[in-house]
C-alpha positions as CSV (number, residue, x, y, z in Angstrom):
1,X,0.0,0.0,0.0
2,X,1.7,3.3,-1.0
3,X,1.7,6.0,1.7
4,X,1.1,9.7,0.0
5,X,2.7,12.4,2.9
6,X,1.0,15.5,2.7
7,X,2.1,18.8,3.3
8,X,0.6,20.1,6.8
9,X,-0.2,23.6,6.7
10,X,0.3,23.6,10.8
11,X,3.4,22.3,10.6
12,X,4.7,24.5,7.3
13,X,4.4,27.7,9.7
14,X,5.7,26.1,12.9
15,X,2.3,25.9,14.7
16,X,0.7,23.6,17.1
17,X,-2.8,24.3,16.4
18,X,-5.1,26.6,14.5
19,X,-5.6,29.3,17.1
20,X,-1.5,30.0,17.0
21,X,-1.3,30.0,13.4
22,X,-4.3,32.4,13.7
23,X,-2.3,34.5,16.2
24,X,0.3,34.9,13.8
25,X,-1.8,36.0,11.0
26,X,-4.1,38.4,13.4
27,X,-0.5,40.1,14.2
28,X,0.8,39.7,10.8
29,X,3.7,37.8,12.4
30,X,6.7,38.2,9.3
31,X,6.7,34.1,9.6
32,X,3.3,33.7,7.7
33,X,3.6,36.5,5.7
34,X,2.9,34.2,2.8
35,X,-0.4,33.2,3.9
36,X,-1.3,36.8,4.8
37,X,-0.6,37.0,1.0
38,X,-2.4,34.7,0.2
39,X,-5.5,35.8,1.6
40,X,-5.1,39.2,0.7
41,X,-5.0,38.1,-2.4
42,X,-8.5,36.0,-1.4
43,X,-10.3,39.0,-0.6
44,X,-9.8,40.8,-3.9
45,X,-11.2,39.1,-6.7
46,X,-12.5,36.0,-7.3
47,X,-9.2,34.2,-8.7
48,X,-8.2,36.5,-12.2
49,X,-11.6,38.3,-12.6
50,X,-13.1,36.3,-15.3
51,X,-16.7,36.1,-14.9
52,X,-18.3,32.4,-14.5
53,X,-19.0,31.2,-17.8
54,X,-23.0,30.9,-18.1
55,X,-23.6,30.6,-21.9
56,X,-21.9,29.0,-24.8
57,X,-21.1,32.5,-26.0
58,X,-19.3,33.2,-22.7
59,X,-17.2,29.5,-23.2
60,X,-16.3,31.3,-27.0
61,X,-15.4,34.8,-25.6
62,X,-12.9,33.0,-23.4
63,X,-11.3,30.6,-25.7
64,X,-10.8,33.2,-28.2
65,X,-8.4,34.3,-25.4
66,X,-6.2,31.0,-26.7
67,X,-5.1,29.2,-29.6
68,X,-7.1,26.9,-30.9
69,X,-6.8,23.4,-30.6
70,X,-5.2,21.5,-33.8
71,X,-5.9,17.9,-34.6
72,X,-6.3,15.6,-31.3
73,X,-5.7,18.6,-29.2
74,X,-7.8,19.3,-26.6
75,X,-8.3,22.7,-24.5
76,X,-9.9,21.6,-21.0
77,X,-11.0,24.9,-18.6
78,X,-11.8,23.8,-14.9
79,X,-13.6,25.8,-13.4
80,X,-15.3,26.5,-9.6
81,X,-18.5,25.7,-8.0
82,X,-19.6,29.1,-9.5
83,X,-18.3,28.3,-13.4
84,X,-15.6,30.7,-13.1
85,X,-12.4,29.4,-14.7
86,X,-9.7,28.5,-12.7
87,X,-7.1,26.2,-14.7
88,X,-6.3,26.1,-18.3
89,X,-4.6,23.5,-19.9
90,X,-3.7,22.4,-24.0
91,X,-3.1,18.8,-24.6
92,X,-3.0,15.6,-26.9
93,X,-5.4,13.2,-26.4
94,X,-3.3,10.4,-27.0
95,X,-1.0,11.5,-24.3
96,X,-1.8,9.9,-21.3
97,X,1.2,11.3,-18.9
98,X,-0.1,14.3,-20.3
99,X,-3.2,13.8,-19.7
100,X,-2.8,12.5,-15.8
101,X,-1.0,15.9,-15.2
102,X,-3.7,18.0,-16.3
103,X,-6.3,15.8,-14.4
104,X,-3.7,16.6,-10.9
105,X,-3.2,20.2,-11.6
106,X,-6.8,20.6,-12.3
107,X,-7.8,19.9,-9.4
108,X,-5.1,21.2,-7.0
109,X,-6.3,24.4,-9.0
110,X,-10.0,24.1,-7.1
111,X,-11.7,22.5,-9.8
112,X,-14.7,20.8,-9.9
113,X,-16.0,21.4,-13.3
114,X,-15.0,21.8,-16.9
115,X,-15.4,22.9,-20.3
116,X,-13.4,21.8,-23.2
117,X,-12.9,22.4,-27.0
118,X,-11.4,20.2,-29.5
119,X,-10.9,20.0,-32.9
120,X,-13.8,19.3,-35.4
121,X,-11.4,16.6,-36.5
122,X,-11.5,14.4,-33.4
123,X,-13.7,11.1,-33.5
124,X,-17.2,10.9,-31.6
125,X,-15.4,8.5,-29.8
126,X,-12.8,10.5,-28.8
127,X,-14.6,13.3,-27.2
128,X,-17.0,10.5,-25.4
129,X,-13.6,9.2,-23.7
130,X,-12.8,13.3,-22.7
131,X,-16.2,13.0,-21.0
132,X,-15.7,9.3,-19.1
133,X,-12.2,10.2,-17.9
134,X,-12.7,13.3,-16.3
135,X,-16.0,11.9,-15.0
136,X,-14.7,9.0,-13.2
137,X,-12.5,11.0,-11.1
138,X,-15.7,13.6,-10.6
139,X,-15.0,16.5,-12.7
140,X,-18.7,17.2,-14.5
141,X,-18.2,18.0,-17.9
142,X,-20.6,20.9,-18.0
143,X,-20.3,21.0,-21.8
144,X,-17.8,20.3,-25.1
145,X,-17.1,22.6,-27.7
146,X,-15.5,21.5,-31.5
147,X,-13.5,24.2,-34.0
148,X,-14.0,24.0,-37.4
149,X,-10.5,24.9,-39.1
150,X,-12.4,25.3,-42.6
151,X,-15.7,27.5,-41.2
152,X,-13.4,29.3,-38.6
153,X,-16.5,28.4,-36.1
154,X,-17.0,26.6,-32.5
155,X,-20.2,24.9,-32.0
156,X,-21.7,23.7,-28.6
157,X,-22.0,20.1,-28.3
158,X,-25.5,20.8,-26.5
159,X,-26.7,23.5,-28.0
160,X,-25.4,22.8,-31.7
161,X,-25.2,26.6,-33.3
162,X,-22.1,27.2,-34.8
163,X,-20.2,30.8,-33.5
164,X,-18.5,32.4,-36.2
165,X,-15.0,33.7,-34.6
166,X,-14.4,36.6,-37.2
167,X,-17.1,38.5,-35.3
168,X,-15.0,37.9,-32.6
169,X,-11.2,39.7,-31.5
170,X,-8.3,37.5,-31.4
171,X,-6.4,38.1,-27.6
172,X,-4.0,35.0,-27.7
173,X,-2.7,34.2,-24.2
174,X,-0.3,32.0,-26.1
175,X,-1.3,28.4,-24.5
176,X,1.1,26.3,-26.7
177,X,0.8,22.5,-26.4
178,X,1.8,21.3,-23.7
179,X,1.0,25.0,-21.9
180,X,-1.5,25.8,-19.1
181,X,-2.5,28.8,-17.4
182,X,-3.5,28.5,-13.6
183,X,-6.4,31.8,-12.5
184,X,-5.4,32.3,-9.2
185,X,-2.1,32.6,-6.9
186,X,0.6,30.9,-8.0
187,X,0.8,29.0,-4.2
188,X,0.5,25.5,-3.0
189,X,-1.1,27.1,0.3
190,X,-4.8,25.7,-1.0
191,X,-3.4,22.1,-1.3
192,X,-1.9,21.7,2.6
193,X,-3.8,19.6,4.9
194,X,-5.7,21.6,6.8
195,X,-6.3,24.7,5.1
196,X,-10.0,24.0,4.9
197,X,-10.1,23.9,8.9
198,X,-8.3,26.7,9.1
199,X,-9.5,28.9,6.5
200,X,-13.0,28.2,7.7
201,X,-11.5,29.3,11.2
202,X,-10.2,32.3,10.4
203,X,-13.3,33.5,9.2
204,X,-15.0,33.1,11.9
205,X,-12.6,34.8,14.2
206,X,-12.7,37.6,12.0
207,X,-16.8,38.0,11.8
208,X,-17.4,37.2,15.0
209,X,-18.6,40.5,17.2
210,X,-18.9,42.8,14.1
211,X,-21.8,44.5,13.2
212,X,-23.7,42.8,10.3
213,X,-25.0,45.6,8.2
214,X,-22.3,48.3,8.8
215,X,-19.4,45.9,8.4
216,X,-20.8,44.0,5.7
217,X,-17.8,45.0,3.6
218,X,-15.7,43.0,5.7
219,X,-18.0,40.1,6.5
220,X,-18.3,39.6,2.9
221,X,-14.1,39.6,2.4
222,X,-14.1,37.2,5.5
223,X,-16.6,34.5,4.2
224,X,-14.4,34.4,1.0
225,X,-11.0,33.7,2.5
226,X,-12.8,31.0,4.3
227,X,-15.0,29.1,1.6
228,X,-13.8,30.4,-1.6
229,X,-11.9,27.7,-1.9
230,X,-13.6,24.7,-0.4
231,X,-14.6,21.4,-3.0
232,X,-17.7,21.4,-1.6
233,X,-20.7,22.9,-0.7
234,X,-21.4,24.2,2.8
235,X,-24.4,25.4,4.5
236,X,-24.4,27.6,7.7
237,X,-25.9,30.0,9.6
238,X,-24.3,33.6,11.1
239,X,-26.1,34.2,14.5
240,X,-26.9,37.5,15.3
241,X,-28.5,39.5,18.5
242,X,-31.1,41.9,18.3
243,X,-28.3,44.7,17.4
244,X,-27.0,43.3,14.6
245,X,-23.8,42.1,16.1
246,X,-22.7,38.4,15.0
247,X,-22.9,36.5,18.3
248,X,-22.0,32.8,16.6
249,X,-20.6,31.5,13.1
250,X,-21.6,27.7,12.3
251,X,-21.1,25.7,9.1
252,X,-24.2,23.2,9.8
253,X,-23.8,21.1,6.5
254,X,-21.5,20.1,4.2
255,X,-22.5,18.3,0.3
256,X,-21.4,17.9,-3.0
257,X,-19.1,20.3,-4.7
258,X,-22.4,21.6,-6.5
259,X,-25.0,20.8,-3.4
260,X,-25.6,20.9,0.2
261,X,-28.5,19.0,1.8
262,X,-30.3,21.1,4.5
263,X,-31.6,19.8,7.9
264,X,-34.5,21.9,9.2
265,X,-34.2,20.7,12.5
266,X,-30.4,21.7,12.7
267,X,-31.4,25.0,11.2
268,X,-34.0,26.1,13.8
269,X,-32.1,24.9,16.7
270,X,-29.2,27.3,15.7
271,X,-32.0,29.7,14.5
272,X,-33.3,30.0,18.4
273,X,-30.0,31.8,19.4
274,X,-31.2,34.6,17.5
275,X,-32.2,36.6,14.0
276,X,-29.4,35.0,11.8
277,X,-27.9,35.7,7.9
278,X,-27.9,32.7,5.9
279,X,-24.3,32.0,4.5
């Protein structure tokens, strides 16, 4: 049985436990400066700014960003919870080391999704083996996209009307084969055992005691360092007394990276402590 050692995030900063890592973040300690950057960077936004990609036209506006693909390539986009792309990545088909690397990266990136154009040239059977491979490990192929050298169009697998790309501008990011372009902070600090916990953590040390409405600003900046990056969905509830001042932060439930099933019974029993903000 192989052993995989993961990187603890505890242990990376020297810490014991998640309130002295906190301690040093709270004081900006110059030993985590790193993960102060990191979440700095968390509370701008989301990842590069791309907007989630709702529409087949929005999945063509961003690959015109890119080459496009040439005979059994293949341009896979993995994206968040909210369809917002987070890795990019241009490979062979055929190339199964290849292939393994982008499936890894992909989804140390965050993702939980994708998107992916290929050549008009690739077999039916071809594309259907895109879909089963990145399925089995549970990435949902939210939709595939061919280009047609000749027509100079892409066409949606689902919804079957070709785009013609010389109504569109040509901004090459340069993704050769082989290339990939990760959205977000070039860091690790996502993929460390324990970040969840302590992510989650620090955003509740941070909203606890502040005023709902006149420090929504920060509340909202808070909530995103500690879930932007989770895999799957959560459900909680921020308690509040009769002031507006958050008395209690608790993540009730926990799902699928694209659901979260809901007790009611949990939900009203953390309800009686007071009016609450659904998170």
């Amino acid at each position: 049985m192989a052993v995989i050692q993961l990187n603890n995030l505890y242990e990376h900063f020297g810490c014991a436990s998640k309130e002295e890592l906190y301690q040093k973040v709270a004081t900006d300690d110059v030993s985590v400066r790193s993960l102060v950057d990191f979440f700095d960077f968390s509370k701008g936004e989301m990842n590069s700014g791309e907007k989630g990609i709702s529409s087949p036209q929005d999945f063509v506006e961003f690959a015109m960003k890119n080459k496009m693909p040439k005979e059994d390539e293949v341009v896979s986009v993995f994206c968040s919870t909210k369809n917002e792309p987070l890795y990019l990545s241009r490979y062979n088909i055929d190339d199964q080391v290849r292939l393994k690397k982008v499936l890894k990266e992909g989804l140390n990136a965050g993702g939980v999704s994708m998107f992916y154009l290929s050549n008009s040239s690739m077999s039916k059977d071809k594309e259907a083996d895109i879909d089963n491979y990145f399925k089995i490990f549970g990435i949902d192929v939210l939709d595939g996209f061919s280009f047609d050298e000749y027509n100079n169009t892409i066409t949606s697998n689902q919804e079957m009307v070709p785009y013609n790309l010389d109504q569109y501008t040509l901004s090459f990011d340069n993704v050769a084969e082989g290339d990939s372009i990760t959205y977000s902070l070039h860091n690790d600090i996502n993929t460390y055992q324990g970040f969840d916990e302590f992510t989650s953590y620090f955003a509740n040390q941070e909203i606890e005691g502040i005023h709902v409405m006149k420090d929504n600003a920060k509340l909202k900046r808070s909530l995103k360092v500690g879930y932007q990056y989770d895999w799957q969905e959560s459900f909680g509830v921020i308690a509040c007394d009769s002031n507006g001042k958050v008395v209690s932060v608790n993540e009730l439930f926990r799902g699928s990276p694209n659901a979260s099933i809901v007790e009611k019974k949990c939900l009203q029993r953390n309800c009686w402590r007071g009016k609450t903000c659904q998170r």
